[in-house]
C-alpha positions in Angstrom: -18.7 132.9 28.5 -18.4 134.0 24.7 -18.4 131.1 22.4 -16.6 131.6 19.1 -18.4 130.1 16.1 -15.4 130.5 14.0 -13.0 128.8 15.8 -15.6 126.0 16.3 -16.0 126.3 12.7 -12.0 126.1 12.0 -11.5 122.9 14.3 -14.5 121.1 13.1 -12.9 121.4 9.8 -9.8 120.6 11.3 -11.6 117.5 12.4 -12.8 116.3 9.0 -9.4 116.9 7.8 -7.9 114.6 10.1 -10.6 112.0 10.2 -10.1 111.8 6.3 -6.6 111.8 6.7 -6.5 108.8 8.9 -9.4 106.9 6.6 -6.9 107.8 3.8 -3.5 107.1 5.0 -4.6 105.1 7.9 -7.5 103.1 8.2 -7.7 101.5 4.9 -4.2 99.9 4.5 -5.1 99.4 8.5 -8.4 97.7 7.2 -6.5 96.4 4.1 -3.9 94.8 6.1 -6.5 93.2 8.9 -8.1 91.5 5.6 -4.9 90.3 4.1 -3.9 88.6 7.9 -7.8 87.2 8.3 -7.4 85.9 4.9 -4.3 84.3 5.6 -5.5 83.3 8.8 -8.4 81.3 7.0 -6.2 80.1 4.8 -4.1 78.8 7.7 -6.7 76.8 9.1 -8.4 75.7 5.8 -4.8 74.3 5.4 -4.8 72.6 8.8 -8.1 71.3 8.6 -6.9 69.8 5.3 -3.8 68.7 6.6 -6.4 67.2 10.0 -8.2 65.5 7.6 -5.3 64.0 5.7 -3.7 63.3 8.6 -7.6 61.0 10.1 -7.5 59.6 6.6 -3.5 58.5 6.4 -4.6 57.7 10.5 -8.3 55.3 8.7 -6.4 53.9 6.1 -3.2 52.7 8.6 -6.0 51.4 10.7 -7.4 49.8 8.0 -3.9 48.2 6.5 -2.9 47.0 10.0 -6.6 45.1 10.1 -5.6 43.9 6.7 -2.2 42.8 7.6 -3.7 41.1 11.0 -6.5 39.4 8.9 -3.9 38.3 6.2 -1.6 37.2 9.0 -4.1 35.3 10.5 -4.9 33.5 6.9 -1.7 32.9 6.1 -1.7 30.9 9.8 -4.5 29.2 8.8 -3.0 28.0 5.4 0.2 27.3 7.0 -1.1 25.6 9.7 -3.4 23.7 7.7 -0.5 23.1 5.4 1.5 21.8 7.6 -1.7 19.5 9.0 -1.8 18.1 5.4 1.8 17.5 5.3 1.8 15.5 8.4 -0.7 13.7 7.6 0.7 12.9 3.9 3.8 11.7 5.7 1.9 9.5 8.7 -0.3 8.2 5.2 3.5 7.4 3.7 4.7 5.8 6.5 1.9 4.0 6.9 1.9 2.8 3.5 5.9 1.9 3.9 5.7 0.1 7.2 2.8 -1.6 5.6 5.1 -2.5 2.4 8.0 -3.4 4.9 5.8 -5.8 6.9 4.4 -7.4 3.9 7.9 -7.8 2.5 8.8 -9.6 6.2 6.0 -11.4 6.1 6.3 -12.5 2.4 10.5 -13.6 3.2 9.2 -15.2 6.5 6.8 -17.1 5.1 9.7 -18.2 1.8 11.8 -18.9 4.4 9.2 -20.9 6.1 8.0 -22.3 3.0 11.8 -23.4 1.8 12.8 -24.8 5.3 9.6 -26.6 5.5 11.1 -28.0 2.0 13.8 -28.8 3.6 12.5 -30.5 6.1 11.0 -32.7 4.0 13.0 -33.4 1.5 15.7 -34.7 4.3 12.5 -36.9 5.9 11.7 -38.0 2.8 15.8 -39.2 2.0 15.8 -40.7 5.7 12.7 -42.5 4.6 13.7 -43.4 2.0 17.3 -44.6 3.8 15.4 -46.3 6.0 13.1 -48.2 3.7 16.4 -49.3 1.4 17.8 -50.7 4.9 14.9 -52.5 5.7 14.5 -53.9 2.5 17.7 -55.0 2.6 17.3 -57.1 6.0 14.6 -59.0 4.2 14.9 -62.0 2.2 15.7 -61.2 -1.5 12.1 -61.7 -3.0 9.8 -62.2 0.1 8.0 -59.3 -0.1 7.3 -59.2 -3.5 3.8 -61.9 -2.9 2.9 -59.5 -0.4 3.1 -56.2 -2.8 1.4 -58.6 -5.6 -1.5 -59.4 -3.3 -2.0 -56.0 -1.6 -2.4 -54.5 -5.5 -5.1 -57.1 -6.8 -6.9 -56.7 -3.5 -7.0 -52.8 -4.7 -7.8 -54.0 -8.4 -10.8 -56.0 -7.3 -12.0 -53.1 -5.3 -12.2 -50.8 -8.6 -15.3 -49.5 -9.7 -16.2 -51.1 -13.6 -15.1 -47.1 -14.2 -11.7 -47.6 -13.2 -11.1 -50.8 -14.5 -12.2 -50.4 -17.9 -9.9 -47.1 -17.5 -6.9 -49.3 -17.0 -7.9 -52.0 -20.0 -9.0 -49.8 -22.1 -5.7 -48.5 -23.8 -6.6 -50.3 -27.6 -3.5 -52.2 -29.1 -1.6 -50.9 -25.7 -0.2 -54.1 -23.1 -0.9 -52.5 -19.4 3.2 -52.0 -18.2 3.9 -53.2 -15.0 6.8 -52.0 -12.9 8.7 -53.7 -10.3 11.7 -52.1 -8.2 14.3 -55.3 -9.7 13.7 -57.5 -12.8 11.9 -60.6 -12.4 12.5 -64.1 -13.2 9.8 -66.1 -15.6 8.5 -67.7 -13.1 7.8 -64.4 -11.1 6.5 -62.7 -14.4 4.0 -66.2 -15.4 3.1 -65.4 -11.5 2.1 -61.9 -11.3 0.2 -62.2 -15.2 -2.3 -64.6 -13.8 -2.4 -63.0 -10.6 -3.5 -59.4 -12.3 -5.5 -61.2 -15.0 -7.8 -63.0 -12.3 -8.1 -59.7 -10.1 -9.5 -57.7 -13.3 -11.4 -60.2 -14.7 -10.0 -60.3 -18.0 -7.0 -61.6 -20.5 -5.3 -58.1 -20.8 -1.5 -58.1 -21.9 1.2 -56.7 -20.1 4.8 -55.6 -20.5 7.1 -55.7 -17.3 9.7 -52.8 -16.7 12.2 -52.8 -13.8 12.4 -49.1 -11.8 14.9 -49.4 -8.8 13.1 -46.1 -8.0 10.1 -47.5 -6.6 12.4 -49.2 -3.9 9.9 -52.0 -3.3 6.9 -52.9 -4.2 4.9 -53.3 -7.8 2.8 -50.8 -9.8 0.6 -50.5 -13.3 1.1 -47.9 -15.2 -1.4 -47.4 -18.5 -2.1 -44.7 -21.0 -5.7 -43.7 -19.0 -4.6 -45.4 -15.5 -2.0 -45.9 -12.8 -2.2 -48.7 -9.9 0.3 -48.3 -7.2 1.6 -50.2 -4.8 5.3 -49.3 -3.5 7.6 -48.0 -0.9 8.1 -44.5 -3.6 4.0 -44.2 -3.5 3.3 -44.7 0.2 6.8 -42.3 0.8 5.7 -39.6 -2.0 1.8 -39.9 -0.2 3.7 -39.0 3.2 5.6 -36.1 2.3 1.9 -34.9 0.2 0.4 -35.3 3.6 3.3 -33.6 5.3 2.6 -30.6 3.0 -0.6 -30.5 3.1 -0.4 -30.4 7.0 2.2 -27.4 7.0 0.0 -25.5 4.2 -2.2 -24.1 7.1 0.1 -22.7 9.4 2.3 -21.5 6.9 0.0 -19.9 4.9 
């Protein structure tokens, strides 16, 4: 086999022609346009890294809001609830205080009521005693029981304490007024003088007033003293006690 050196020659050339032909023409925009895709490849997924990352942080921070809003929601429970606790209990306090007012005000018109009918009451006893007492006085002989009032109030004069009688004498320059429920004659005035002389003990003056007030009976009235002995004292001392009675119960 004869081997021809210069047509090896002629294609190795050819060769190097070719092979600088395609690095020329062919390889390097080849090359050039491999970089310009890997570069926008790794731009591509720099850019959706980026846009992975915004996307977890948009994703932490939605997270995070709806923990916000949950633990806000669950405070402004709390405050409304709490609010509302106060305000219930502000309004059980008021009504409290108003059913506390309204029973007081009850109480307080009961016990007016109470107190004004007890009044009443009496006031129309002490008329019907009084009725009474002018009836029965007027069964009685005119005059009879006069001795009897006279002798019931020196029997209370004797009983004084020095105290008390000097009390009644005492009044300097001033006669000690005695008050009957009619006028008397003389001799009923000479009789009741000595009678209220000898049960004090000494010569005191007196000056004799008629007071159809006192219904019956006799009374001394001075300027440090009073000595009583009539139907108006023993009725006024009833309706006292008849007060006095009621004051516990109403009260």
């Amino acid at each position: 086999m004869h081997f021809d050196w210069w047509t090896l020659a002629l294609q190795t050339v050819n060769v190097l022609v070719l092979i600088w032909i395609l690095a020329r023409f062919f390889f390097r925009p080849v090359a050039d346009i491999v970089a310009k895709r890997q570069e926008q490849t790794n731009r591509l997924l720099a850019d959706a890294a980026a846009a992975r990352k915004e996307a977890a942080d948009i994703r932490a921070d939605a997270n995070e809001a709806r923990a916000g809003i949950a633990t806000e929601r669950d405070r402004v429970m709390a405050e409304a609830r709490k609010s509302a606790q106060i305000e219930t209990a502000n309004q059980l306090a008021q009504s409290l205080k108003e059913i506390a007012r309204l029973r007081s005000e009850a109480e307080a018109a009961i016990a007016r009521d109470r107190a004004g009918a007890q009044q009443a009451i009496i006031a129309h006893a002490s008329q019907v005693a009084v009725d009474i007492a002018q009836r029965l006085l007027e069964r009685l002989p005119p005059k009879s029981a006069l001795p009897a009032f006279i002798d019931g109030l020196c029997r209370e004069l004797r009983t004084l304490s020095p105290a008390a009688r000097e009390s009644l004498t005492a009044a300097a320059g001033q006669p000690i007024e005695v008050v009957t429920a009619t006028a008397l004659s003389q001799e009923e005035t000479e009789r009741v003088r000595d009678a209220f002389r000898e049960a004090l003990g000494v010569s005191a003056a007196f000056r004799f007033r008629a007071d159809p007030n006192l219904i019956a009976g006799i009374e001394l009235h001075s300027r440090n003293a009073i000595v009583r002995n009539s139907w108006r004292a023993d009725l006024d001392r009833i309706v006292e006690e008849l007060g006095r009675d009621e004051q516990p119960r109403g009260s």
